[in-house]
C-alpha positions in Angstrom: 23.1 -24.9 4.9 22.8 -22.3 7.4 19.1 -21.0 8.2 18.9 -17.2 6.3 18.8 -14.9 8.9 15.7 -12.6 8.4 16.7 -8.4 8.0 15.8 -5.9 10.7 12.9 -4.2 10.4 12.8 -0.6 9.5 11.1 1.3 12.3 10.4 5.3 12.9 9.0 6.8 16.2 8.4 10.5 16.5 9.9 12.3 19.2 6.5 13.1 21.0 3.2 11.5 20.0 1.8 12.5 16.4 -1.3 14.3 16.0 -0.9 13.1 11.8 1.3 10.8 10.6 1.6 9.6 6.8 3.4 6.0 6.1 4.0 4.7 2.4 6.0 2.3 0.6 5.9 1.9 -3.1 6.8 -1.8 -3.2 9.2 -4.4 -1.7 11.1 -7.5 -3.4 14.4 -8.4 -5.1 16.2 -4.9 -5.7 20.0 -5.1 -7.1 21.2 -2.3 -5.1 24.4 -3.3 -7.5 23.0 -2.1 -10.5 20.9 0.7 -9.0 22.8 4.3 -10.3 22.8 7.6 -8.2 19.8 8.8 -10.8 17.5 6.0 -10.7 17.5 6.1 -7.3 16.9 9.7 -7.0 13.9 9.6 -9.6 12.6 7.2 -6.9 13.0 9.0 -4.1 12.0 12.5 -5.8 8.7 10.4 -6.2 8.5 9.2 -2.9 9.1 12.3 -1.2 6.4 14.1 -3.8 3.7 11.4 -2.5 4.3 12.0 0.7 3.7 15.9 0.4 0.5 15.2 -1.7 -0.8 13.8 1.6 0.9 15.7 3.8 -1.0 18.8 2.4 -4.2 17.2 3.0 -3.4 16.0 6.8 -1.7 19.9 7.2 -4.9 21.7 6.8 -6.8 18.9 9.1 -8.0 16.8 6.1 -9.4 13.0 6.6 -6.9 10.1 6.9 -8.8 9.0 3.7 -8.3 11.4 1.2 -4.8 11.9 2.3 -4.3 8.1 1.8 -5.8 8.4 -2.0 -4.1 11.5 -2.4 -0.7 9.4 -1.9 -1.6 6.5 -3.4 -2.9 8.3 -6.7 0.0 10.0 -6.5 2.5 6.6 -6.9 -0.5 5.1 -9.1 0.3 8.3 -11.7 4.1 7.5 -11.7 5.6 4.5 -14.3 8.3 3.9 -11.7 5.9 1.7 -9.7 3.7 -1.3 -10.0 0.4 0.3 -9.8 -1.4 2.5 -12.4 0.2 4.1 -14.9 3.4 1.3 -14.4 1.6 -2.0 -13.8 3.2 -5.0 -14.7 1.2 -7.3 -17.5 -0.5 -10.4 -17.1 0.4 -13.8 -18.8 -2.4 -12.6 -21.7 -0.1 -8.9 -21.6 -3.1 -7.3 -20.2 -3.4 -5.2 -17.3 -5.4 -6.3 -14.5 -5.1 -3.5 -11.6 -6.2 -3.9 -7.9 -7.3 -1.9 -5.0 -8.3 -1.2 -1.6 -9.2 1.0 1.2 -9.9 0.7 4.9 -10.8 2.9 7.8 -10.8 2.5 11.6 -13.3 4.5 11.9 -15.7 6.6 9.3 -15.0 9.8 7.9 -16.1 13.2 10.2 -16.9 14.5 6.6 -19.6 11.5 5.7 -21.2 10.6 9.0 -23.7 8.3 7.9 -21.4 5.7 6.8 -21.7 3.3 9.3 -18.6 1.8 11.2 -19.5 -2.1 10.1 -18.5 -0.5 6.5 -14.9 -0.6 6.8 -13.5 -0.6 3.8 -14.3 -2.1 0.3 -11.3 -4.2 -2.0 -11.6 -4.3 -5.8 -10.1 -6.6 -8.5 -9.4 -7.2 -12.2 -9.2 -3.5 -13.1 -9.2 -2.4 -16.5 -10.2 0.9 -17.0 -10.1 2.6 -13.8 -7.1 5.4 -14.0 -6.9 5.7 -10.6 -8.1 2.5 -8.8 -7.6 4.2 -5.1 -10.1 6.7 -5.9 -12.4 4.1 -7.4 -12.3 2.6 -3.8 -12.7 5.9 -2.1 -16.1 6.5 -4.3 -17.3 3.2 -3.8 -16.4 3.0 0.1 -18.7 6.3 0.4 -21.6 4.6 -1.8 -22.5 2.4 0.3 -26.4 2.5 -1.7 -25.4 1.8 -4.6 -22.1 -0.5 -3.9 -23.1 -2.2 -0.9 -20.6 -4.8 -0.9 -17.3 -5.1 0.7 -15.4 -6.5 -3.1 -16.2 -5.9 -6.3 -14.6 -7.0 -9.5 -14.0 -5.7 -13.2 -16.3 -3.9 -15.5 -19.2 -3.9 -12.9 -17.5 -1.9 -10.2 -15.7 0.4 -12.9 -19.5 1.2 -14.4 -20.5 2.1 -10.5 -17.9 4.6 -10.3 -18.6 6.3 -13.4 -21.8 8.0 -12.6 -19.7 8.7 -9.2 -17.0 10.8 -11.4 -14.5 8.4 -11.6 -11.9 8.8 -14.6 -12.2 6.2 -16.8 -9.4 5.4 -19.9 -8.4 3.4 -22.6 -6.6 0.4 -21.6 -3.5 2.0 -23.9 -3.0 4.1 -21.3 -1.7 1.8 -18.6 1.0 0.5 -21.1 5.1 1.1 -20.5 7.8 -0.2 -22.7 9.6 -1.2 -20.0 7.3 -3.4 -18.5 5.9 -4.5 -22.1 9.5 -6.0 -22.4 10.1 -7.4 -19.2 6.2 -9.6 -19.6 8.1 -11.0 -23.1 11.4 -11.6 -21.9 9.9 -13.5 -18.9 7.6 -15.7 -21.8 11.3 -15.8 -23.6 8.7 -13.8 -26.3 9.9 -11.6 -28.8 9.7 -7.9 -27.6 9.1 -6.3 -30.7 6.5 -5.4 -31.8 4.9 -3.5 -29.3 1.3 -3.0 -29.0 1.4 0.6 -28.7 3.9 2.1 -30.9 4.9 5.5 -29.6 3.5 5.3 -26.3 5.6 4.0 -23.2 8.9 5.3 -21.6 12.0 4.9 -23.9 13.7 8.1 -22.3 13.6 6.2 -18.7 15.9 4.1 -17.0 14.2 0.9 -16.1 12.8 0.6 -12.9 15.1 -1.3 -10.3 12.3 -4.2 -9.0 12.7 -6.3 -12.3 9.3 -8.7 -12.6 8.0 -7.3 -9.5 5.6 -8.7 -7.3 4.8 -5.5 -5.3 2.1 -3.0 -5.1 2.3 0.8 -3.4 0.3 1.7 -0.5 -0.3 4.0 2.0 -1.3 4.8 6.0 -2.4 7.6 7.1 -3.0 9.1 11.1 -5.4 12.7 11.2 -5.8 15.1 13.5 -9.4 13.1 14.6 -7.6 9.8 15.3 -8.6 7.9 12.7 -6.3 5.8 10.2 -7.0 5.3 6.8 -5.2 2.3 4.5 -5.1 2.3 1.0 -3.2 -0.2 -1.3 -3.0 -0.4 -5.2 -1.2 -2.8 -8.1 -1.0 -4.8 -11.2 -0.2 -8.0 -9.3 2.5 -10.1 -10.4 4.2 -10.3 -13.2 2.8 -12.9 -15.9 0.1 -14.0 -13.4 -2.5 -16.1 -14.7 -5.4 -14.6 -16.4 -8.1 -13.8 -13.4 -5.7 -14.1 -10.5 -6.8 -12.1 -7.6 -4.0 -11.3 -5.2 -4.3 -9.9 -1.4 -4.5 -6.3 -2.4 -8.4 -6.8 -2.5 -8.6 -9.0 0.0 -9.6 -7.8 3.2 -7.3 -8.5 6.3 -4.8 -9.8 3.7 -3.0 -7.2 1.8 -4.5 -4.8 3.9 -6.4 -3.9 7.3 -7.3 -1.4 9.9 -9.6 -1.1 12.9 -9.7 0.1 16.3 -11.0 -1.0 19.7 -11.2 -0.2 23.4 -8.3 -1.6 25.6 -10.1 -3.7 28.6 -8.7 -4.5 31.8 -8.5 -2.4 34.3 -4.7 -2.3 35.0 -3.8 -1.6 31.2 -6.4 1.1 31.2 -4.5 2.7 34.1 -1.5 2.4 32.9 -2.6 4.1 29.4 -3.9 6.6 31.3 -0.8 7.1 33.2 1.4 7.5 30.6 -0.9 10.0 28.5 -2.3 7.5 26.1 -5.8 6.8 25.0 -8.2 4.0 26.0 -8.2 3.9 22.0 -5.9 1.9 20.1 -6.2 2.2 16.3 -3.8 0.6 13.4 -4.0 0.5 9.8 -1.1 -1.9 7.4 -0.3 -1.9 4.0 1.4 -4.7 2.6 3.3 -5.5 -0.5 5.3 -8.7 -1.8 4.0 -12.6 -2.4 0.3 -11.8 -2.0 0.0 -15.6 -2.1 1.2 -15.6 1.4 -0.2 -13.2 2.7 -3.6 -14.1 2.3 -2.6 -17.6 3.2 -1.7 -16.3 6.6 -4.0 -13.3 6.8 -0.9 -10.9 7.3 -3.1 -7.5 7.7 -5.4 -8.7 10.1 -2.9 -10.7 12.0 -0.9 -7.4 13.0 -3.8 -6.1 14.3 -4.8 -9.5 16.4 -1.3 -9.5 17.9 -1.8 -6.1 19.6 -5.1 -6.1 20.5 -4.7 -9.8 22.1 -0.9 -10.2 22.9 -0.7 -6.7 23.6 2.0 -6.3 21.8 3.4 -2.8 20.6 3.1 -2.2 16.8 6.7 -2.8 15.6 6.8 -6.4 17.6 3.1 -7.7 16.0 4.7 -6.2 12.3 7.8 -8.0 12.5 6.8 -10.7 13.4 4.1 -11.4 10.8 6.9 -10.5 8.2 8.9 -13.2 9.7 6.2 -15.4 9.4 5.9 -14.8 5.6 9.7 -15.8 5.6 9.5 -18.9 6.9 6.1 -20.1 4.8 8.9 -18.9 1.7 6.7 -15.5 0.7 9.0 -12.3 0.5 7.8 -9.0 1.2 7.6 -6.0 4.2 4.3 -4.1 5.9 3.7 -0.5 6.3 2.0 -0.1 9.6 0.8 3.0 11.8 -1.0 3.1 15.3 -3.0 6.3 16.4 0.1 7.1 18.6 1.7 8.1 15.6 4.4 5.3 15.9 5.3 3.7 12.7 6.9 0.0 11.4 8.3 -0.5 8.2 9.7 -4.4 8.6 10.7 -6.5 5.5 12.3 -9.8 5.1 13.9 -9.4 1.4 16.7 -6.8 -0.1 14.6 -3.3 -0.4 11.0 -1.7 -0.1 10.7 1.5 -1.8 9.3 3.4 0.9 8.3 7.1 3.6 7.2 8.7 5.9 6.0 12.3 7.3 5.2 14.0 10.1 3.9 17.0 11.6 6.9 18.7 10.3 6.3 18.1 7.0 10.0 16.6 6.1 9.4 13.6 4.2 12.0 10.9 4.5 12.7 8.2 2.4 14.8 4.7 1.6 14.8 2.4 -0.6 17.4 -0.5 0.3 17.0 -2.8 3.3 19.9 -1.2 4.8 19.3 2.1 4.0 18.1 4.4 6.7 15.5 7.3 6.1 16.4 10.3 5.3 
């Protein structure tokens, strides 16, 4: 048998370099583009193109990387299309166990005494957190009272009340669609559900069937700095406790920044306009197995800063990586020159971006361009 021949990645570069950029993706795996109807896939990208305006209204009037970030990630968390939130997938037990994460390359202008070793904060084994991105945002900006860099369960949900997250009843995170899909995958009966009256009846089902995806997003502000924030229910039927790279720094997720050295590349920077600066943030979303085995996040950033190579080469070819080691999945990644890399190595990652202009484009398929 033939070697399978990896997909191109999916790539975007503005036409001049970005003062804010805003990358997302709402989840890559095994899409049937097949049995995918002209509807379903506008209800996705209807919700696509809504989360990226949620954050392109907070980069528009010179808002942090951060809260534009949460903004689009709550955004996707809210909608039972995806597997985060509101549509999380069910462990083997048919509970919900959510995760999260954020991470700056720099600190927020608006909360100056955060210090720049804080970098982000992951959490794990959700329960009760409606919105896990903004329980990382409040805990990232606490770092007093949540001085850690993970947290877990009941503990870190308790630390965010007092800090105004919105905490609900576990009920709330349940959808009939993925109620039925965590049975049929047990080859369980469906019926009864646990909720009767509550889910999505009058919705198609969602096109990743027993996802292992999350949703995340990147965001580039006007000050430079990049913001990454992932969120999901994990894998379908996973084991009862299993943490997966979305909380797992330099896994699922990274961004940082540094000075270039040398004084030939710093010329050469300078000649073409570009800042001694270089900044990247990456979202990722697939076989979080694999990714922390091979530190995918981190790995995008350690390929630029040391190979020096440009943000679309380093992305690729960590997602190539993941291929051969057997894990599926793609990356959202975006430097502070605005340029962006969307790679994936499996049929379809729901996914977006926007720029300065504020015209969100979207895809869904592996062959689909933006638009």
């Amino acid at each position: 048998m033939s070697e399978k021949v990896p997909l191109l990645p999916q790539e975007a570069t503005p036409a001049s370099p970005a003062k804010f950029t805003l990358v997302i993706h709402g989840g890559a795996g095994t899409m049937d583009k097949s049995r995918s109807t002209p509807e379903l896939r506008k209800q996705y990208k209807a919700a696509l193109s809504r989360t990226l305006l949620a954050g392109y209204t907070v980069l528009n009037a010179g808002g942090e990387a951060m809260d534009a970030a949460v903004a689009a990630v709550s955004s996707l968390e809210d909608c039972p299309l995806f597997n985060a939130g509101k549509g999380a997938v069910f462990n083997v037990a048919g509970k919900n166990e959510l995760e999260t994460s954020l991470m700056l390359s720099c600190p927020p202008s608006t909360h100056p005494s955060i210090p720049p070793s804080r970098r982000g904060v992951g959490i794990t084994l959700l329960a009760h957190a409606r919105n896990p991105s903004q329980l990382a945002r409040a805990l990232y900006l606490s770092p007093e009272s949540a001085p850690h860099t993970m947290f877990s369960g009941v503990s870190a949900e308790s630390l965010g009340a007092p800090l105004g997250v919105e905490l609900v009843d576990e009920s709330y995170f349940f959808t009939e669609h993925r109620w039925r899909e965590h049975r049929r995958g047990l080859g369980l009966p469906e019926d009864p559900l646990p909720y009767p009256g509550r889910g999505d009846d009058d919705s198609q089902a969602p096109l990743d069937q027993l996802p292992t995806g999350t949703v995340g997003a990147v965001a580039l502000d006007v000050r430079g700095c990049i913001a990454a924030v992932t969120s999901t229910g994990g894998r379908t039927n996973k084991l009862v406790g299993r943490v997966g790279d979305t909380p797992v720094m330099g896994a699922g997720f990274w961004a940082e920044e540094w000075t270039v050295t040398g004084w030939a590349r710093r010329v050469l920077r300078r000649l073409k306009g570009k800042s001694k600066t270089v900044a990247v943030g990456v979202s990722g979303t697939g076989d979080g197995d694999y990714f922390i085995r091979l530190a995918t996040g981190s790995t995008i950033g350690r390929r630029m800063k040391y190979l020096h190579e440009p943000l679309s080469v380093a992305a690729k070819a960590c997602v190539e990586e993941l291929r051969r080691d057997g894990g599926i999945g793609g990356v959202i990644a975006l430097d502070n020159g605005g340029n962006v890399a969307m790679p994936m190595n499996c049929s379809g990652m729901y996914r977006g971006v926007v720029y300065e202009d504020g015209v969100p484009k979207t895809a869904i398929f592996d062959d689909d361009e933006l638009d």
